[in-house]
C-alpha positions in Angstrom: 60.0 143.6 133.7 63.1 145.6 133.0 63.3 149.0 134.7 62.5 151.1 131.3 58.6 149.0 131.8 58.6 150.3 135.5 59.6 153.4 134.4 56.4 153.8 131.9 54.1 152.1 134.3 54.6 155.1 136.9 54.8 157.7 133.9 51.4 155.8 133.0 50.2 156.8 136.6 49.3 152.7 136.5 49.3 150.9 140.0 51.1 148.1 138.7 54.5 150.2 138.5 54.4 149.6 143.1 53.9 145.7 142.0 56.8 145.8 140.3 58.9 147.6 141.8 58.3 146.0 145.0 59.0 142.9 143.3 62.6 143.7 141.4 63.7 145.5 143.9 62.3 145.8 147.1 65.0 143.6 148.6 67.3 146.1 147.9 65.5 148.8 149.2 64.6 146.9 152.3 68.3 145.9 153.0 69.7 149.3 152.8 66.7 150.6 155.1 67.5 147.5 157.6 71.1 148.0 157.0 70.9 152.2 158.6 67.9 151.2 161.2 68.2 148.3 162.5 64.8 147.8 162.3 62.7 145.3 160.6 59.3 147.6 161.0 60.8 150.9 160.3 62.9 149.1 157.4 59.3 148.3 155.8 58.0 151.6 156.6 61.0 153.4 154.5 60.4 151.1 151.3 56.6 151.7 151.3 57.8 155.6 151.5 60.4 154.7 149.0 57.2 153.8 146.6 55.5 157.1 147.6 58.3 159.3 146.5 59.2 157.5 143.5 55.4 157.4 142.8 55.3 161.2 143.3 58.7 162.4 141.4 58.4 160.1 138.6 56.3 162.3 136.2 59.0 165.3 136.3 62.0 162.8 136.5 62.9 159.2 134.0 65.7 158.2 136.5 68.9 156.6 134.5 69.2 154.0 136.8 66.3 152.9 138.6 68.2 150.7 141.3 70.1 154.0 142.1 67.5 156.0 142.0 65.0 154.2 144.1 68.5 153.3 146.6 68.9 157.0 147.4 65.5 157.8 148.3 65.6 154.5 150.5 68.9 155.8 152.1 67.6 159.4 152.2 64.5 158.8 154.3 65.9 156.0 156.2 68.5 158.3 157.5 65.4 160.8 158.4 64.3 157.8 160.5 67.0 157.5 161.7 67.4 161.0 163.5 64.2 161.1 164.3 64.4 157.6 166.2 68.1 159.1 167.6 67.2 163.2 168.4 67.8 162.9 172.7 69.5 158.9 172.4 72.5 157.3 170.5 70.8 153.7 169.9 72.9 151.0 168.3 73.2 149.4 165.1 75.5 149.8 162.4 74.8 153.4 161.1 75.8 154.9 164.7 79.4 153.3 163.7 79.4 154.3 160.0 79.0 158.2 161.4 81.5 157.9 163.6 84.2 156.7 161.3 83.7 159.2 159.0 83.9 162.5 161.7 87.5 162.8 161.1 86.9 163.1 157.1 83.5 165.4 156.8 82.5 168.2 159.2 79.0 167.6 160.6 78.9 171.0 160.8 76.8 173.3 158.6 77.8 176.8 157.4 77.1 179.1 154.9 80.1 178.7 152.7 79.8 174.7 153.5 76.5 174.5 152.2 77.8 176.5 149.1 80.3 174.1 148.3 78.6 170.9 149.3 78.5 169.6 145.7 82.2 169.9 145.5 82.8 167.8 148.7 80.2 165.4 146.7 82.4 166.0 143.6 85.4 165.3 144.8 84.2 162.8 147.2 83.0 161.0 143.9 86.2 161.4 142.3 88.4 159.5 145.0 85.9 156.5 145.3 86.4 156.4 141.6 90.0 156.4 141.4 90.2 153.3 144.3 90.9 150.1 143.1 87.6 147.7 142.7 88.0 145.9 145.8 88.4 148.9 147.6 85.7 151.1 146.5 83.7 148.3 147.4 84.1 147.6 150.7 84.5 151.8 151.1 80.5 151.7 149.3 79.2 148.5 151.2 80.6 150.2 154.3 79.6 154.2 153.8 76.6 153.8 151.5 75.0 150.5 152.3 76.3 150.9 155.7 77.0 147.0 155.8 78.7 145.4 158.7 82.4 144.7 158.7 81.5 140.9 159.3 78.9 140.8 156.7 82.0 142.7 154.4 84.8 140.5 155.1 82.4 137.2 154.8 81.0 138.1 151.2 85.0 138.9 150.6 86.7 136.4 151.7 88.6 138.5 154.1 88.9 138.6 157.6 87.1 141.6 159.7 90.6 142.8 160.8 91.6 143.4 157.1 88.4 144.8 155.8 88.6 147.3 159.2 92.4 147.7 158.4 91.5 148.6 154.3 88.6 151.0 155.8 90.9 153.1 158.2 93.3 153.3 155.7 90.9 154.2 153.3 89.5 156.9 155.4 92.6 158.4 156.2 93.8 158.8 152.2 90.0 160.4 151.8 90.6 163.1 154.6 94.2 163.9 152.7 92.6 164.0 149.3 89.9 166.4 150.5 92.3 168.6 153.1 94.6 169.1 149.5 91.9 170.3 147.7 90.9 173.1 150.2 88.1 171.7 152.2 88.5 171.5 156.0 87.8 169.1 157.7 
């Protein structure tokens, strides 16, 4: 079914619109989930979420793009997992390294004027994944979105990890000038 179909089923309030989701892409949504918990059970518990909420904000919202939209609200509530499985422990897994690499570039820190201009940072941040060549906004995105491993990057590249690590610190460090230039601090 393509994802206009899906779309109508859950406008349709019909049951089938889970069915099919589930099937097209709840392998997606269950990698992402995996991907930021490390967690086979808490993976599953996201997607069936990630039903809920597209089941619930379907009737004010026709997404453009399904995947993405059904990919954010994976990666949105698996990172609520997250910090709820992480408030008084740092456990392991791959999202605990994502975060880390990206201190230097955003601020984890929350003020007024930073809450202001947080759809600038996502803006700009935007605009520099854009402009990097293919092969580099794709390990940046398999890396800082999907939260994919180095090993599991460099494998489906054809690279090896020291390269794909290499491309990401480099990478990072063009990001933190691009946003220190246009006035946000880091």
């Amino acid at each position: 079914m393509d994802d206009n179909g899906i779309i109508q089923l859950y406008w349709d309030r019909n049951d089938q619109a889970i069915r099919a989701t589930s099937e097209k892409y709840g392998h997606y949504c269950k990698a992402i989930a995996r991907n930021i918990l490390n967690s086979e059970e808490d993976a599953e518990e996201c997607v069936n979420d990630t039903y809920l909420n597209a089941w619930n904000s379907m009737p004010t919202h026709w997404p453009e793009q399904l995947a993405t939209f059904l990919g954010k609200i994976t990666r949105n509530l698996s990172f609520n997992k997250y910090k709820h499985n992480h408030t008084e422990k740092r456990g392991g897994g791959e999202i605990t390294l994502v975060l880390d690499e990206l201190t230097d570039c955003i601020s984890d820190v929350d003020d007024v004027e930073q809450i202001i201009d947080r759809r600038e940072l996502m803006k700009a941040i935007n605009s520099f994944v854009r402009n990097l060549s293919v092969s580099k906004r794709n390990i940046f995105v398999r890396r800082y979105w999907y939260a994919d491993s180095v090993a599991e990057i460099a494998k489906d590249n054809g690279m090896l990890q020291g390269t794909v690590s290499k491309t990401l610190e480099r990478t990072r460090k063009q990001l933190k000038v691009y946003l220190t230039e246009r006035g946000f601090e880091l």
